[in-house]
C-alpha positions as CSV (number, residue, x, y, z in Angstrom):
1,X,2.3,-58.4,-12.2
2,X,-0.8,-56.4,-12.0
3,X,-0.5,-55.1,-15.7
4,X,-0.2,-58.9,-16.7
5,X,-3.4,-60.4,-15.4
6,X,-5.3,-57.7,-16.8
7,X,-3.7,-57.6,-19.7
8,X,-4.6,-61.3,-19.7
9,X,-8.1,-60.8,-18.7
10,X,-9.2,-57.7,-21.3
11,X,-7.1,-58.7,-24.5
12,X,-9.7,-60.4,-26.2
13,X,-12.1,-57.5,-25.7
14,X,-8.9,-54.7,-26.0
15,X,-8.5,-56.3,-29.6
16,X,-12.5,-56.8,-30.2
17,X,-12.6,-52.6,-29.7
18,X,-9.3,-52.1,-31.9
19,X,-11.1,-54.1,-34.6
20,X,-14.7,-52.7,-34.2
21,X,-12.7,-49.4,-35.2
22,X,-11.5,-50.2,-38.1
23,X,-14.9,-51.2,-39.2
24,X,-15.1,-47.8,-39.7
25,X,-13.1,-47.7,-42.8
26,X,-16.2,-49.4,-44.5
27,X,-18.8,-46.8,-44.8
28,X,-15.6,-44.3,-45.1
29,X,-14.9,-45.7,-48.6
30,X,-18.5,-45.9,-48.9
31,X,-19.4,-42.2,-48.4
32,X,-16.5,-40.8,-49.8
33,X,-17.7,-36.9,-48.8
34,X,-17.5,-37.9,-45.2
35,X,-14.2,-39.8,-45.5
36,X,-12.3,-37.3,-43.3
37,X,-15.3,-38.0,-40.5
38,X,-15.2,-41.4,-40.8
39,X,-11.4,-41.8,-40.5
40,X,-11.8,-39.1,-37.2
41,X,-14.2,-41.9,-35.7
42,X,-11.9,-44.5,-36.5
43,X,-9.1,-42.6,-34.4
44,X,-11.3,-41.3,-31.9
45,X,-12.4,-45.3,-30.7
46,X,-8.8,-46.1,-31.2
47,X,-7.7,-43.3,-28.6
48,X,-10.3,-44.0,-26.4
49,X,-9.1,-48.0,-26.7
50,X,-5.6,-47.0,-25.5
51,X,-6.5,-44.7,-22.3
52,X,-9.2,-47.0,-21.2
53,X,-6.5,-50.2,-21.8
54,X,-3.2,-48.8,-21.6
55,X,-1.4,-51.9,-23.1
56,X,2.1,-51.8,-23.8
57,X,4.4,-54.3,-25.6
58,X,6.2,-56.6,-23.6
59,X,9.6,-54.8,-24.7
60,X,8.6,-51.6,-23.9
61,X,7.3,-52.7,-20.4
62,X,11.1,-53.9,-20.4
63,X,13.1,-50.8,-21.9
64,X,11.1,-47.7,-20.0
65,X,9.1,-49.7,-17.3
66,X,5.2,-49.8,-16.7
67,X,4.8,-46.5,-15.5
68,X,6.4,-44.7,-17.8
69,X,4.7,-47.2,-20.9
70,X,0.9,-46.4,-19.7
71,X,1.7,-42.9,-19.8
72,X,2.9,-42.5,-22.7
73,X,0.0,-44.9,-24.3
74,X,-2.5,-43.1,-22.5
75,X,-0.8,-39.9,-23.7
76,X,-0.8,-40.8,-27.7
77,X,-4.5,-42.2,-27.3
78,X,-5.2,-38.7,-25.9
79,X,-3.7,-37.0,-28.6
80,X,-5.7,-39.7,-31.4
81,X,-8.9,-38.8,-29.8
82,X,-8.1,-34.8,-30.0
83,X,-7.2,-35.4,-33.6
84,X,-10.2,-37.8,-34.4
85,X,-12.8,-35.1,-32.4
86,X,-11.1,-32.6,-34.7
87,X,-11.5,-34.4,-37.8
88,X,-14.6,-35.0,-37.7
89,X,-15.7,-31.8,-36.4
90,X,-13.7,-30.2,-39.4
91,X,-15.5,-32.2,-41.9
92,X,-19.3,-32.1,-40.6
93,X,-18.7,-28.1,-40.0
94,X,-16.5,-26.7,-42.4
């Protein structure tokens, strides 16, 4: 019930911060040497996206519960902003 109404009440700007990260695609195909970096952004807002709004589908609410769906939401965006850091530290330093 909880998860609902806030669902309710951030989506637009859950969805406004998914799309401001894919603006990053842009200058990636811009400044192709710094691709990698760009793409690493990309994942890093994404990941940060997911653990600050931890929304779940409505089916997988359904098939493993709400506890068990934040986790593992918050989880993956935790692993796309350790692979975004990494990216772009492995392209502006090596």
């Amino acid at each position: 019930m909880i998860l609902e109404k806030s669902a309710e009440k951030y989506s637009v700007l859950f969805l406004l911060l998914l799309f401001a990260s894919m603006l990053f695609l842009i200058p990636g195909i811009v400044f192709n040497d710094y691709l990698a970096a760009f793409f690493g952004a990309m994942f890093l807002v994404m990941g940060l996206t997911l653990i600050i709004f931890p929304f779940g589908t409505p089916e997988t609410n359904k098939s493993w519960g709400v506890k068990k769906t934040v986790m593992v939401v918050r989880v993956m965006g935790i692993i796309m902003v350790t692979g975004g850091t990494a990216s772009i530290f492995w392209n502006l330093f090596f």
